[in-house]
PLY file of the C-alpha trace (Angstrom):
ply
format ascii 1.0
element vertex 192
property float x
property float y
property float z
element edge 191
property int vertex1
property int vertex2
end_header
10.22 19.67 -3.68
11.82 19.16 -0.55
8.99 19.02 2.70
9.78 17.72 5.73
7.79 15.21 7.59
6.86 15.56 10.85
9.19 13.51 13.41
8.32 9.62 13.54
6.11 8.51 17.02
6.92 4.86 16.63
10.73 4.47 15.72
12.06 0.59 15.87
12.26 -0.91 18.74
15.61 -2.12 19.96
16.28 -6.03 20.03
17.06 -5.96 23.39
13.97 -3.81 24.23
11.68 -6.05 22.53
9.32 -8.69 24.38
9.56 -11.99 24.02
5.93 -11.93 22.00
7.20 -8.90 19.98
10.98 -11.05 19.25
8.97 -14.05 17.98
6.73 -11.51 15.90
9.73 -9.95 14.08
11.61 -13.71 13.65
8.28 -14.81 11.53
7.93 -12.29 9.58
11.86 -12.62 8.70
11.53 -15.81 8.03
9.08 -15.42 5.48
9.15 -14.47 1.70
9.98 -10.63 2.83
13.15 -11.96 4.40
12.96 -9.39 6.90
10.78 -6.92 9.11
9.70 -3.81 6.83
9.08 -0.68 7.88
5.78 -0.73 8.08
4.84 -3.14 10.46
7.50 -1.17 13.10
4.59 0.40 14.47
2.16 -2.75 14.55
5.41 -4.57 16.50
3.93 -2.65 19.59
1.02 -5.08 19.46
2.21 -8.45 17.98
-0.98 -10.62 18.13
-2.10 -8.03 15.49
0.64 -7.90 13.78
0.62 -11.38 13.03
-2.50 -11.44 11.30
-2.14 -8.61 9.44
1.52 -9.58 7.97
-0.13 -13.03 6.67
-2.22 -11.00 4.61
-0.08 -8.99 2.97
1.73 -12.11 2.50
-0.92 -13.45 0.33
-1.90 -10.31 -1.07
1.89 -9.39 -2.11
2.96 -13.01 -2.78
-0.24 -15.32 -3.45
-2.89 -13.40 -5.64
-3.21 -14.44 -8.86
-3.50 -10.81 -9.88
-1.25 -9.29 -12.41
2.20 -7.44 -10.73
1.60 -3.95 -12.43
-2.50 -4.16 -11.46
-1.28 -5.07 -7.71
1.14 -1.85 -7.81
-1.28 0.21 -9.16
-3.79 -0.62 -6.66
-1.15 0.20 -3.93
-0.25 3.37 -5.18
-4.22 4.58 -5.45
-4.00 2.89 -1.58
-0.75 4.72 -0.78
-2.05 8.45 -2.60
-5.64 7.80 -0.88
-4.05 8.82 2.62
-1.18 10.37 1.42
1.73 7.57 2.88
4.89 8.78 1.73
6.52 5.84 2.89
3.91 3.29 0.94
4.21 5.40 -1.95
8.51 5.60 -2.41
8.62 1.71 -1.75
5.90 0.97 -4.28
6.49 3.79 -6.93
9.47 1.98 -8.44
7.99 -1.51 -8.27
4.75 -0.56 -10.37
7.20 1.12 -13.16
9.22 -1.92 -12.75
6.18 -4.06 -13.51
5.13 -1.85 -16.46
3.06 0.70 -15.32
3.64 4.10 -17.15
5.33 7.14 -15.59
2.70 9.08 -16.50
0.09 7.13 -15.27
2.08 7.23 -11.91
2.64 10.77 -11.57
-1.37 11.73 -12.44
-1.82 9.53 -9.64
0.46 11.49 -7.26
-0.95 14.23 -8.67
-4.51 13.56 -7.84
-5.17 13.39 -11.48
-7.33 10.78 -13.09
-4.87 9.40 -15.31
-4.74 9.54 -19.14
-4.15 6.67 -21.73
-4.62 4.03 -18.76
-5.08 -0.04 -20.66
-8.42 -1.06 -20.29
-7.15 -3.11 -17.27
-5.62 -0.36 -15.29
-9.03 1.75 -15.98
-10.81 -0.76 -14.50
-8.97 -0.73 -11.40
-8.79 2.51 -11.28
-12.70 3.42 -11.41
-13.24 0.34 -8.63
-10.47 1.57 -6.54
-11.38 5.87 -6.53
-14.91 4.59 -5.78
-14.93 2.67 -3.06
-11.99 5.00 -1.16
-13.52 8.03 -1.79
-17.40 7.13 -1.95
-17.36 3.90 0.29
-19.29 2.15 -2.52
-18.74 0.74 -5.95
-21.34 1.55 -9.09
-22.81 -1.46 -10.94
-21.29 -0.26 -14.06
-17.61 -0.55 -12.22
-18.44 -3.47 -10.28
-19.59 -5.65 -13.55
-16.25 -4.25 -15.60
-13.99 -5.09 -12.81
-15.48 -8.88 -12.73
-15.76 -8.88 -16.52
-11.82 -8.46 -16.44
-11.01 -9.82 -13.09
-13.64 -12.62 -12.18
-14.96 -12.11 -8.48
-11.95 -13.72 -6.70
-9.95 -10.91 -8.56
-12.41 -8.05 -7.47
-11.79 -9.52 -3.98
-8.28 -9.77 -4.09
-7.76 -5.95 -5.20
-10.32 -4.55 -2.79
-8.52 -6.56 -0.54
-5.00 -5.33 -1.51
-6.47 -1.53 -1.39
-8.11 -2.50 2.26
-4.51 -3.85 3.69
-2.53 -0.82 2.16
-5.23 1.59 3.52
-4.62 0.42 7.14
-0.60 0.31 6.49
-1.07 3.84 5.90
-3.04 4.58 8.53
-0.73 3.22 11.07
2.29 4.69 9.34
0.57 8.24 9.18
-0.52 7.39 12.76
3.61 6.16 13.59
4.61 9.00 10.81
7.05 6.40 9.87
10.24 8.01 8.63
11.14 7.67 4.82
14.61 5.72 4.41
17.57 8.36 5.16
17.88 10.59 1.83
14.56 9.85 0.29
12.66 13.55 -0.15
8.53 13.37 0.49
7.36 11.80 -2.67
3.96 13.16 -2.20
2.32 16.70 -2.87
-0.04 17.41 0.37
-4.11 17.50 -1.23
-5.60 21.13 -1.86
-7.90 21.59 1.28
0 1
1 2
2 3
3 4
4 5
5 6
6 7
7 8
8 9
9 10
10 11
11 12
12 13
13 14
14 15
15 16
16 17
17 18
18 19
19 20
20 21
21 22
22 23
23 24
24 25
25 26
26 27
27 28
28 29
29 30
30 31
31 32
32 33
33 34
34 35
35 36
36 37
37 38
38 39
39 40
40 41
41 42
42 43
43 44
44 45
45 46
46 47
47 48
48 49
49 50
50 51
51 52
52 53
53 54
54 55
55 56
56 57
57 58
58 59
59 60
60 61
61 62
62 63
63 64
64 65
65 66
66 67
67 68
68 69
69 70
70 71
71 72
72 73
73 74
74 75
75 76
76 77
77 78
78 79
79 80
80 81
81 82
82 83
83 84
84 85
85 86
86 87
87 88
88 89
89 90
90 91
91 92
92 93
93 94
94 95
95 96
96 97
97 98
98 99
99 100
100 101
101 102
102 103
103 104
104 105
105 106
106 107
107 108
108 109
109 110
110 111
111 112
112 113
113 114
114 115
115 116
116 117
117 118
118 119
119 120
120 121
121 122
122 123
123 124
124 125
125 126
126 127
127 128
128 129
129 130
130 131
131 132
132 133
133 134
134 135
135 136
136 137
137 138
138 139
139 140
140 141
141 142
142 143
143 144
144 145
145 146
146 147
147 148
148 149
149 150
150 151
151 152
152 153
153 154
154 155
155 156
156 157
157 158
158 159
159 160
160 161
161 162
162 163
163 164
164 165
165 166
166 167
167 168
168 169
169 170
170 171
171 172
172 173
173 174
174 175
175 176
176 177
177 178
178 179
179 180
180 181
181 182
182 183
183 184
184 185
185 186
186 187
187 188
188 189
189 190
190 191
């Protein structure tokens, strides 16, 4: 299906435009394990003493949790389909498949779907994660299962991940960050 996206508020921002704070801002993030400045923090260039901050945890999150690659991709997709953030969703749709994560588990996702035949792993996740985005609160039941399979620093770590993906999508849905050139809205819009 082929919807377009309204046009982006916060497009890069020119080298030679840049201040000196938001230069040095870009140069650390390049210089880090992403190699370059994504997307996504475009928009949180405009203030770099946030930016800063918030790129060091994704850093961690991304590149420093002990969690599993396909339970870190899964979490960002329930993140990215949570606000709807096309642009989340097309750069970490291929990476969870990549990691292992079913098609079909993806698509029920996108869907709005609770997913069939999810491991007992992905379940997990996937009851903590719909819980505390839609209700703002997480069920004993799902709390204990999540630590039973995670331990507490892995609970932490993938509310965590789910918290720093929520705000990337809020600022890109604020910026309405463009997809890359080509790329057709990965997302179906929520019944209202």
């Amino acid at each position: 299906m082929n919807r377009s996206l309204p046009p982006e508020r916060m497009p890069p921002i020119a080298p030679e435009k840049m201040t000196p704070a938001q230069k040095q801002a870009a140069a650390d993030i390049a210089s880090g394990p992403r190699g370059e400045l994504p997307r996504p923090f475009v928009a949180f260039l405009r203030s770099p003493g946030l930016m800063q901050p918030v790129q060091k945890l994704g850093e961690y999150l991304r590149y420093g949790s002990a969690l599993d690659r396909r339970i870190m991709e899964f979490a960002t997709l329930i993140a990215a389909r949570a606000w709807t953030q096309h642009y989340e969703w097309q750069a970490h749709h291929g990476l969870a498949l990549k990691a292992g994560l079913k098609p079909e588990i993806a698509q029920a996702v996108a869907e709005g779907r609770r997913p069939a035949g999810m491991a007992a792993d992905e379940e997990a996740v996937y009851e903590l994660l719909t819980e505390v985005l839609r209700n703002q609160c997480v069920s004993d039941a799902t709390y204990a299962r999540a630590v039973a399979l995670f331990g507490e620093s892995g609970v932490v770590d993938l509310v965590g991940l789910a918290g720093y993906y929520v705000l990337l999508a809020m600022m890109m849905n604020t910026a309405r960050t463009a997809l890359p050139e080509g790329v057709i809205s990965p997302l179906p819009p929520f019944p209202r």
